[in-house]
C-alpha positions as CSV (number, residue, x, y, z in Angstrom):
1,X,40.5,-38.2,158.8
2,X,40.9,-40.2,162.2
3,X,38.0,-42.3,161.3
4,X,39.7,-42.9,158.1
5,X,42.7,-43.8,159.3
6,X,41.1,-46.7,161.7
7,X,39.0,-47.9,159.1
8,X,42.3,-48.4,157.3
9,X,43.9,-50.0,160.2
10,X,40.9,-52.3,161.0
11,X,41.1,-53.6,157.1
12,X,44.7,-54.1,157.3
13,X,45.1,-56.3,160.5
14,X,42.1,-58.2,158.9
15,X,43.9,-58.8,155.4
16,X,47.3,-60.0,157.1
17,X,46.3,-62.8,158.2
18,X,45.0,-64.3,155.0
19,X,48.5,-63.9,153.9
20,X,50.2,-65.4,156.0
21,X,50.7,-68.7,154.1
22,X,51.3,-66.5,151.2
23,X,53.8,-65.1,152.5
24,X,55.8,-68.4,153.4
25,X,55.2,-69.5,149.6
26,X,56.0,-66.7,148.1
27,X,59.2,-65.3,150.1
28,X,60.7,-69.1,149.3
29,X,59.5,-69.6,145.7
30,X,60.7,-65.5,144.9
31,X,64.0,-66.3,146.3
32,X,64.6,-69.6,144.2
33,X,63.5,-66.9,141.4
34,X,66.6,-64.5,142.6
35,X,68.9,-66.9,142.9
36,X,67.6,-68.1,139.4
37,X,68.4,-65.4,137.5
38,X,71.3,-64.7,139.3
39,X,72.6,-68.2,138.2
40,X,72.7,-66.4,134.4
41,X,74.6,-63.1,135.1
42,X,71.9,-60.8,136.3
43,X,72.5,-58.7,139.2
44,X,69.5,-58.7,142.2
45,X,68.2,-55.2,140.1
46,X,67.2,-57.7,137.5
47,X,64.8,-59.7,139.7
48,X,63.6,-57.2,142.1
49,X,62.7,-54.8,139.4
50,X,60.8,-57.5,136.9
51,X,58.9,-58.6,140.5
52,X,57.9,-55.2,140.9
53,X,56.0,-54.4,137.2
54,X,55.9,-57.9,136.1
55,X,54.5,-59.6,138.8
56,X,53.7,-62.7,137.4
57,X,55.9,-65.7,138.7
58,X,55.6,-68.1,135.9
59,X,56.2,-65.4,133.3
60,X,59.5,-64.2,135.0
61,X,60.8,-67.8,134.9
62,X,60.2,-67.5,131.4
63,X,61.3,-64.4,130.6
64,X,64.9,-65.3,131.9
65,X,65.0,-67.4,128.8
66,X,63.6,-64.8,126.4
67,X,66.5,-62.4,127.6
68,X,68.8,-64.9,127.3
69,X,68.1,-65.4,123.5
70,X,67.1,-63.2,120.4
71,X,65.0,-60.5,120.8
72,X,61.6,-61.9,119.4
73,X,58.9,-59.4,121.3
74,X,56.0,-61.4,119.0
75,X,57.0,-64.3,120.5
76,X,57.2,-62.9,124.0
77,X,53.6,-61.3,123.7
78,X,52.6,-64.2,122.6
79,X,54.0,-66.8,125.0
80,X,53.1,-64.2,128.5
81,X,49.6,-64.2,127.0
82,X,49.4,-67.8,126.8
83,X,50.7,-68.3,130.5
84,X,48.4,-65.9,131.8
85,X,45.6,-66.5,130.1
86,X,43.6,-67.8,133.1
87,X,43.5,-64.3,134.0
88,X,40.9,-62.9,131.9
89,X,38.6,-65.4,133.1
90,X,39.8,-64.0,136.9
91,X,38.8,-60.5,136.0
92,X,35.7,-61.5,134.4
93,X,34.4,-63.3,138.0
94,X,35.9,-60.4,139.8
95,X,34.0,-57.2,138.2
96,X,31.7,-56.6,140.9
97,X,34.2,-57.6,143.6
98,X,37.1,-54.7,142.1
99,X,34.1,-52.2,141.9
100,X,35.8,-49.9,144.6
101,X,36.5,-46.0,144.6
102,X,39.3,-45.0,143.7
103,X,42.6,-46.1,142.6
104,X,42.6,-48.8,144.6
105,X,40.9,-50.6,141.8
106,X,43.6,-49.9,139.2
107,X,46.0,-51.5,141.8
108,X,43.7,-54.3,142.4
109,X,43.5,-55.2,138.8
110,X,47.0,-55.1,138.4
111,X,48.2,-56.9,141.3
112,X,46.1,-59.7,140.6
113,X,47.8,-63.3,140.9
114,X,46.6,-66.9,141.5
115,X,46.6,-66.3,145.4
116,X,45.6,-63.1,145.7
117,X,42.5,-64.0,143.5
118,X,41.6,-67.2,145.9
119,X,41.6,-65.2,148.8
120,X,39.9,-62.0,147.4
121,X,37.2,-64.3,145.8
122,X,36.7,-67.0,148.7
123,X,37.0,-64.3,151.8
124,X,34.3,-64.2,154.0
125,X,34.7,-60.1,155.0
126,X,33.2,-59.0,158.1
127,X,30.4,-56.2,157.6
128,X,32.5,-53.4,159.8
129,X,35.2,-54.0,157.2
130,X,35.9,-52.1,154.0
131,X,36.1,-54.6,151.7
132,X,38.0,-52.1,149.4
133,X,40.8,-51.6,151.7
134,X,40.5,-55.1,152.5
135,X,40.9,-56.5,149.3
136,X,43.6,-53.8,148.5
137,X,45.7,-55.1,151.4
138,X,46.0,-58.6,150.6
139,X,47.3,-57.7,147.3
140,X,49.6,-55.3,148.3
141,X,51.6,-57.7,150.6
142,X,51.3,-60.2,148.2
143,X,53.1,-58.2,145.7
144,X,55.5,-56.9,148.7
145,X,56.5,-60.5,149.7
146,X,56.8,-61.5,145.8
147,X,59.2,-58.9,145.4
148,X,61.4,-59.0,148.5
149,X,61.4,-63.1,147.6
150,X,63.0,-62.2,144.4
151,X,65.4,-59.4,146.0
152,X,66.1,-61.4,148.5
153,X,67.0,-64.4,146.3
154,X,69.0,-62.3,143.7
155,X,71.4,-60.6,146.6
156,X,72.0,-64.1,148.4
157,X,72.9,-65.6,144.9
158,X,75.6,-62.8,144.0
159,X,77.2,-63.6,147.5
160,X,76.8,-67.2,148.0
161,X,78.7,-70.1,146.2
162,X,76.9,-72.7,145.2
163,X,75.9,-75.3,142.7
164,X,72.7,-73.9,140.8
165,X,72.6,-76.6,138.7
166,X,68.8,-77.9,137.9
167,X,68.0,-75.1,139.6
168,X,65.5,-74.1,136.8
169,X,63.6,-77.2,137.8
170,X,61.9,-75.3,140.5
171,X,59.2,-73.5,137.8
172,X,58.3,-77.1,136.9
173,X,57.7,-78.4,140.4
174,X,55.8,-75.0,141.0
175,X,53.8,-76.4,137.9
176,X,53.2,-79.7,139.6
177,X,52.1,-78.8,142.8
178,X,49.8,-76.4,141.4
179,X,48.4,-79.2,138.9
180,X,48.0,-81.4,141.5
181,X,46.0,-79.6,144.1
182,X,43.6,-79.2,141.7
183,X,43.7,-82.9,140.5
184,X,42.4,-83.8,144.5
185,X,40.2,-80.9,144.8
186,X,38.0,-82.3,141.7
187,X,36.3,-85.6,141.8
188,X,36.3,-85.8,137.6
189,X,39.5,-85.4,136.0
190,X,38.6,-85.6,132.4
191,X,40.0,-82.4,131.4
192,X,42.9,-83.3,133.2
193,X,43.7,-86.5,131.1
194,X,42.5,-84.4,127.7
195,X,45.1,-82.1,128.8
196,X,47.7,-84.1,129.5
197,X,47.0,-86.7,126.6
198,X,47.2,-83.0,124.0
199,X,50.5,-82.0,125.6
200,X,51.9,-85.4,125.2
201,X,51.2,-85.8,121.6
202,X,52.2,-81.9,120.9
203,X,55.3,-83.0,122.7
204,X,56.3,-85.5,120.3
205,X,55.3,-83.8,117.3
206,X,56.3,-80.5,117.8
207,X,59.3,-80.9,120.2
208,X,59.9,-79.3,123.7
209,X,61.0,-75.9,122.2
210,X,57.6,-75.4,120.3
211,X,54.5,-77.2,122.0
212,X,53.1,-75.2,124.5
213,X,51.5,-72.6,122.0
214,X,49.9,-76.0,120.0
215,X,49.5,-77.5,123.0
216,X,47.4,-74.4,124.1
217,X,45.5,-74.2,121.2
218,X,44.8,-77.9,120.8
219,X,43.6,-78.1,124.4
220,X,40.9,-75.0,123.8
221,X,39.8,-76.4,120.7
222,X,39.1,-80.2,122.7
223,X,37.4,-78.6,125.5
224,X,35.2,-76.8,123.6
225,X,33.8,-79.5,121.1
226,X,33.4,-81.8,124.2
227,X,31.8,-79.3,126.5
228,X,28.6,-80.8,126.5
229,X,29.7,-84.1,127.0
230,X,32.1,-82.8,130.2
231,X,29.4,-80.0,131.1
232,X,26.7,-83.6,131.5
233,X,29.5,-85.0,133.4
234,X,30.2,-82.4,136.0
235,X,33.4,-80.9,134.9
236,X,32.3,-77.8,133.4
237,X,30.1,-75.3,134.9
């Protein structure tokens, strides 16, 4: 049990490290979140309880919308899927990684976010660490900083006065930071111009209320009947 216990310990002060900028993001980003929601009535309960079994930032923007209209579950499913797509391809790269005993790997799976799958995937673990426990760590303060963000942010909203408005802007500048660190980290942005191009055009057809599901679509559909072209180019693997 002892020896259990360190090798616990060892994995932990390992993990924290990594998520450290994580942390700075996330407390920030889950407060804006708080104070968000707050903004439309909803009590810090609201935020801190959709942190803890939604976890999924971009979705919980969202969803503050979808509560705030008519109860359309289809076009909830529908919408959350779309958002979080990207994660299916996550879990697919991450099958032998999450092969851990235990529980720790239903945890793992569910935990899963953007960050938490750039450091699990990229981390160099030492040998004398369990990667298990390691792995299990970084996404358990990941969700833990997530969550106190969002308490944190709905709290300070119900006892500060402010101007929220354009508050809500802060999901699209999450967007655009996210879009462009990965514009600089590739050296051909094709897909990113198809993309953008497709959202545009949905855009104007379809208005801002109803394009991202055509948009979705329409972008799939492009990228596969030019992935030879952009596969020959470098920008598909």
């Amino acid at each position: 049990m002892e020896k259990e216990n360190k090798k616990i310990k060892k994995a932990f002060k390992a993990a924290f490290p990594k998520t450290i900028p994580i942390l700075t993001g996330f407390i920030f980003l889950g407060m804006a979140y708080g104070i968000y929601m707050n903004a439309f009535g909803f009590n810090f309960l609201y935020p801190m309880f959709m942190s803890l079994i939604i976890f999924g930032g971009s979705t919980q923007f969202v969803t503050v919308g979808l509560l705030m209209g008519t109860f359309d579950p289809v076009n909830a499913f529908v919408l959350t899927l779309m958002i979080n797509a990207r994660h299916l391809f996550y879990g697919i790269s991450m099958l032998e990684k999450y092969r851990v005993p235990g529980i720790k790997r239903f945890f793992l799976i569910f935990g899963m976010c953007d960050e938490t799958f750039s450091v699990n995937y990229a981390a160099n673990i030492p040998e004398d660490i369990d990667k298990g426990w390691f792995m299990f760590f970084v996404t358990l303060l990941n969700y833990i900083y997530w969550a106190l963000g969002s308490t944190l942010g709905g709290i300070f909203g119900g006892l500060v006065e402010f101007n929220t408005k354009g508050l809500e802007f802060v999901m699209t500048a999450m967007f655009v930071v996210i879009f462009t660190e990965q514009w600089l980290k590739e050296d051909n942005h094709s897909s990113f111009i198809i993309g953008l191009l497709v959202s545009v055009v949905c855009l104007v057809i379809f208005g801002s209320g109803n394009f991202i599901i055509p948009t979705m679509v329409l972008i799939l559909l492009t990228l596969t009947l030019l992935r030879t072209i952009l596969m020959k180019a470098g920008e598909l693997k």
